[in-house]
VEXKE-382689 format. One record per residue (C-alpha): x, y, z. Coordinates in steps of 0.25 Angstrom, whole numbers, padded with zeros to 4 digits, always signed. Example, Ala and Ser with C-alpha at 12.3 -4.5 7.8 and 13.67 -1.06 7.14 Angstrom:
// residues 2
+0049-0018+0031;+0055-0004+0029;
//
This chain:
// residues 301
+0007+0056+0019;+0022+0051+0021;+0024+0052+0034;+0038+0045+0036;+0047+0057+0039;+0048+0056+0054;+0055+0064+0064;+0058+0058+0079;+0060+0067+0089;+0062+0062+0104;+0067+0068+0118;+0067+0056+0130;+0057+0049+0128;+0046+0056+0120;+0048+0054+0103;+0040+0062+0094;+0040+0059+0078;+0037+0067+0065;+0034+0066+0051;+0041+0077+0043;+0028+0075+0032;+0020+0087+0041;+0029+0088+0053;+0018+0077+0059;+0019+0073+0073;+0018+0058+0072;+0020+0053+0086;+0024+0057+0101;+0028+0048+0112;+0035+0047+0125;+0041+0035+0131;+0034+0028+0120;+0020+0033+0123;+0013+0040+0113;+0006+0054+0115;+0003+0056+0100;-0006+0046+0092;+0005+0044+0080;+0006+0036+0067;+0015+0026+0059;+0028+0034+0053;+0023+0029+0037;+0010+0035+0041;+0001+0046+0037;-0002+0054+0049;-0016+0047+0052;-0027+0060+0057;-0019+0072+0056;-0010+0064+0066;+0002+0074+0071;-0001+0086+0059;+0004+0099+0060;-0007+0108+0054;-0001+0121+0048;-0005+0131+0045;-0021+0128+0049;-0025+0116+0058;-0037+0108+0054;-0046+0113+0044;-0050+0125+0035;-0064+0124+0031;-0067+0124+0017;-0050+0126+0014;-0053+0138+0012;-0049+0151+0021;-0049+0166+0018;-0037+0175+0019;-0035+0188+0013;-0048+0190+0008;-0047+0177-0001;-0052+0162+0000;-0039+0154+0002;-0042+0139-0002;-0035+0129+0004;-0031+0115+0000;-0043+0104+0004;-0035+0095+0013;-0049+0089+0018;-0056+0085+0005;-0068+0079+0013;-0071+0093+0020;-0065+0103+0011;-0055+0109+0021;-0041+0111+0023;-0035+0103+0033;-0022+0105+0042;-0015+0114+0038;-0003+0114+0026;+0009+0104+0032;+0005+0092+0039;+0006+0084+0026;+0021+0093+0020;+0033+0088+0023;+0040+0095+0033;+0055+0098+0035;+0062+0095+0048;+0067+0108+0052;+0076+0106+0065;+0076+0091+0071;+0083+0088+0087;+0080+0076+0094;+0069+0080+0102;+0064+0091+0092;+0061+0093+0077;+0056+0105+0069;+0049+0104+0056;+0044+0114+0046;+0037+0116+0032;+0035+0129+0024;+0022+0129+0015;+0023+0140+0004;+0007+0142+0001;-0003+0132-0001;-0016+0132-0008;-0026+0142+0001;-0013+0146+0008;-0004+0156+0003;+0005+0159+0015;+0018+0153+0015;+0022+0147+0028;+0033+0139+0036;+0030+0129+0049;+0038+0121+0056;+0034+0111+0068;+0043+0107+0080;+0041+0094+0089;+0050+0093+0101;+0049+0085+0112;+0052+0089+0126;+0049+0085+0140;+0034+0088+0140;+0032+0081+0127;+0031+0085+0112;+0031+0101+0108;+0028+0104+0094;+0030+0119+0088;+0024+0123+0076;+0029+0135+0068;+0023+0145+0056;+0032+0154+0049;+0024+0163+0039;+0033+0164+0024;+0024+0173+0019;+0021+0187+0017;+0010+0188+0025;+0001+0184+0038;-0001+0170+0038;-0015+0163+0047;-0013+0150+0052;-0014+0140+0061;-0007+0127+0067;-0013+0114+0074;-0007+0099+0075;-0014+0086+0076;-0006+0076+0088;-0014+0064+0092;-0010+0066+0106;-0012+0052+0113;-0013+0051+0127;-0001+0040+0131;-0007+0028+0133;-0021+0031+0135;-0033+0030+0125;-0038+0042+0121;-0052+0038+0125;-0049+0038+0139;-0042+0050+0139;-0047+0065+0143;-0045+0076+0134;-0041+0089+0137;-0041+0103+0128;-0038+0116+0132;-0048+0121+0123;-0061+0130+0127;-0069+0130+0112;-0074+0122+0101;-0074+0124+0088;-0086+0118+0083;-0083+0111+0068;-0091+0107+0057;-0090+0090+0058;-0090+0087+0044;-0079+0098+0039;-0073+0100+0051;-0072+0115+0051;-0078+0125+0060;-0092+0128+0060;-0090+0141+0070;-0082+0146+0081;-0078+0141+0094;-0087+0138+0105;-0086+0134+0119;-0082+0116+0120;-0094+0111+0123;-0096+0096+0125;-0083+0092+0131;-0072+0094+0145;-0059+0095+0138;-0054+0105+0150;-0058+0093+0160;-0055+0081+0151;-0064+0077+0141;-0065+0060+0140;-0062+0056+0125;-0068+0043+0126;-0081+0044+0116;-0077+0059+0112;-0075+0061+0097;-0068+0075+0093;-0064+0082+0081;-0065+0096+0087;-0058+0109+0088;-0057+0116+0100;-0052+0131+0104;-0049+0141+0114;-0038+0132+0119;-0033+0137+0134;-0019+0138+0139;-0016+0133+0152;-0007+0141+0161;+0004+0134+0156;-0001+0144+0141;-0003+0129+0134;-0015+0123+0129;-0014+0110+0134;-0024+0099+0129;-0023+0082+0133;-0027+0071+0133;-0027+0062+0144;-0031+0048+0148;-0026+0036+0158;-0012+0035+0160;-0007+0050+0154;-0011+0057+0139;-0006+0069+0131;-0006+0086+0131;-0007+0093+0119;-0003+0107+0122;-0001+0119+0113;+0003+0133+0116;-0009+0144+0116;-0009+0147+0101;-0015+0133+0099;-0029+0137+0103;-0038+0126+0096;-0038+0109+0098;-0043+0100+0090;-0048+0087+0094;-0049+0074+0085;-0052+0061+0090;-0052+0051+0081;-0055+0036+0083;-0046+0031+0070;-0034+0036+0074;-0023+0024+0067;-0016+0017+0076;-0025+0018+0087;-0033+0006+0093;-0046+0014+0093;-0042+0024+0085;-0044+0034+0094;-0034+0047+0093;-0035+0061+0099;-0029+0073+0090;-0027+0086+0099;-0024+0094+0088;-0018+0110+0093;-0023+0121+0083;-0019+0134+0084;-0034+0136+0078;-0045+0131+0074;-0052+0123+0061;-0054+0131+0051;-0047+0143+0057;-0041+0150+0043;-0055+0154+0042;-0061+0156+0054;-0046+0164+0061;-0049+0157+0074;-0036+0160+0079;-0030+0159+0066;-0014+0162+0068;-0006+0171+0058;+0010+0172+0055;+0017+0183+0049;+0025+0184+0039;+0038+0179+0041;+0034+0177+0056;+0032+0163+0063;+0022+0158+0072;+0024+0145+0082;+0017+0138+0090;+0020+0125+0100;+0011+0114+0106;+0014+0099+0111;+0010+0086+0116;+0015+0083+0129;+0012+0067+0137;+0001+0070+0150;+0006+0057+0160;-0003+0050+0169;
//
């Protein structure tokens, strides 16, 4: 994937940068510290790194989904599983819709796709502020009737300075959804978290997640607010209500990493697998739009 296309946006001392080939978020700093893992401008996004994921997030089982009484097939974006993976957009070339210095807007319109015959319209705004980086998806239905869906993104959020195997990670989370390991899709519904303290801190040193949790909580602020936190500062990912699922990734080959090891806090407005399933399944009317907002923002010491 050509990833060259990059857009810098910047406000004081925090920068942000994006590709235009899947309005990807391919890095995030402040006063030259870096709170998303990133990747080289001539390189493919390495993991998922920064993808927007429209109009499903992670996987449909099978790539196959049923609307109107009939079995909508999919293109398999995940030939070793059989599944359709991340959505429509994170590998088309997006347009840059509206650009400022601290602030640019990007959208793409997809009219119909194999096993998805609703034309659509999303766009994706990153703006910098004083709390960090705020990023606002939008989904405009072109069709003629209801449209289901749903959003996520994949950051790598990386905690300042400090490795990820001494930090504590935080979700706001109160389910699981158990998943099948070898493809990856649900194998039932959510159940209580089991096995871990992510409302006190769970240690990540030894911990090996590909997960999906639910029943994300706002705090009284009406954010869900997850982190990641070690010596010296880390990083929050927070997400407005809507975003009511998490997934977790911790993989130990991240490139460019010493040890490999990276942390994707991935917010989904719902869960694997969703198109079947209608786990909080969103819908847009026609002609109407839907939009949603959540952010990284730098925890200090």
């Amino acid at each position: 994937m050509d990833s060259t296309k990059q857009v810098e946006i910047g406000k004081g001392g925090a920068r942000a940068v994006v590709t235009t080939r899947g309005a990807t978020l391919r890095g995030f700093a402040v006063d030259g510290v870096a709170y998303l893992e990133t990747f080289g401008a001539d390189e493919a996004p390495p993991m998922g790194a920064g993808a927007v994921l429209v109009p499903w997030p992670n996987r449909v089982a099978g790539a196959e989904w049923a609307y109107g009484g009939k079995t909508l097939r999919l293109a398999v974006t995940e030939p070793a599983r059989g599944n359709a993976s991340h959505g429509l957009v994170r590998r088309a070339e997006w347009e840059v819709v509206e650009r400022h210095e601290s602030a640019v807007t990007l959208g793409v319109s997809v009219d119909g796709q194999p096993g998805w015959p609703f034309p659509f319209r999303t766009t994706i705004t990153y703006e910098l502020g004083d709390g960090g980086l705020t990023v606002t998806h939008g989904v405009r239905n072109l069709g003629d009737r209801v449209m289901p869906f749903g959003v996520g993104a994949h950051p790598y959020p990386r905690p300042g300075n400090a490795d990820g195997d001494d930090c504590a990670l935080r979700l706001a989370a109160t389910t699981h959804l158990p998943l099948d390991p070898e493809r990856m899709v649900p194998t039932g519904g959510p159940v209580p978290i089991d096995g871990y303290d992510f409302a006190g801190g769970q240690a990540l040193r030894g911990v090996t997640l590909d997960d999906a949790f639910g029943g994300c909580e706002p705090g009284p602020d009406g954010l869900v607010r997850h982190s990641l936190r070690g010596p010296g500062g880390g990083v929050e990912v927070w997400a407005e209500p809507v975003f009511k699922w998490v997934q977790v990734y911790t993989p130990d080959s991240f490139p460019g990493k010493d040890n490999g090891r990276a942390v994707a806090i991935e917010p989904m407005t719902c869960p694997p697998d969703a198109l079947n399933s209608g786990i909080d399944l969103l819908d847009v009317a026609p002609g109407a739009e839907w939009r949603g907002s959540w952010g990284v923002t730098p925890l200090m010491s």
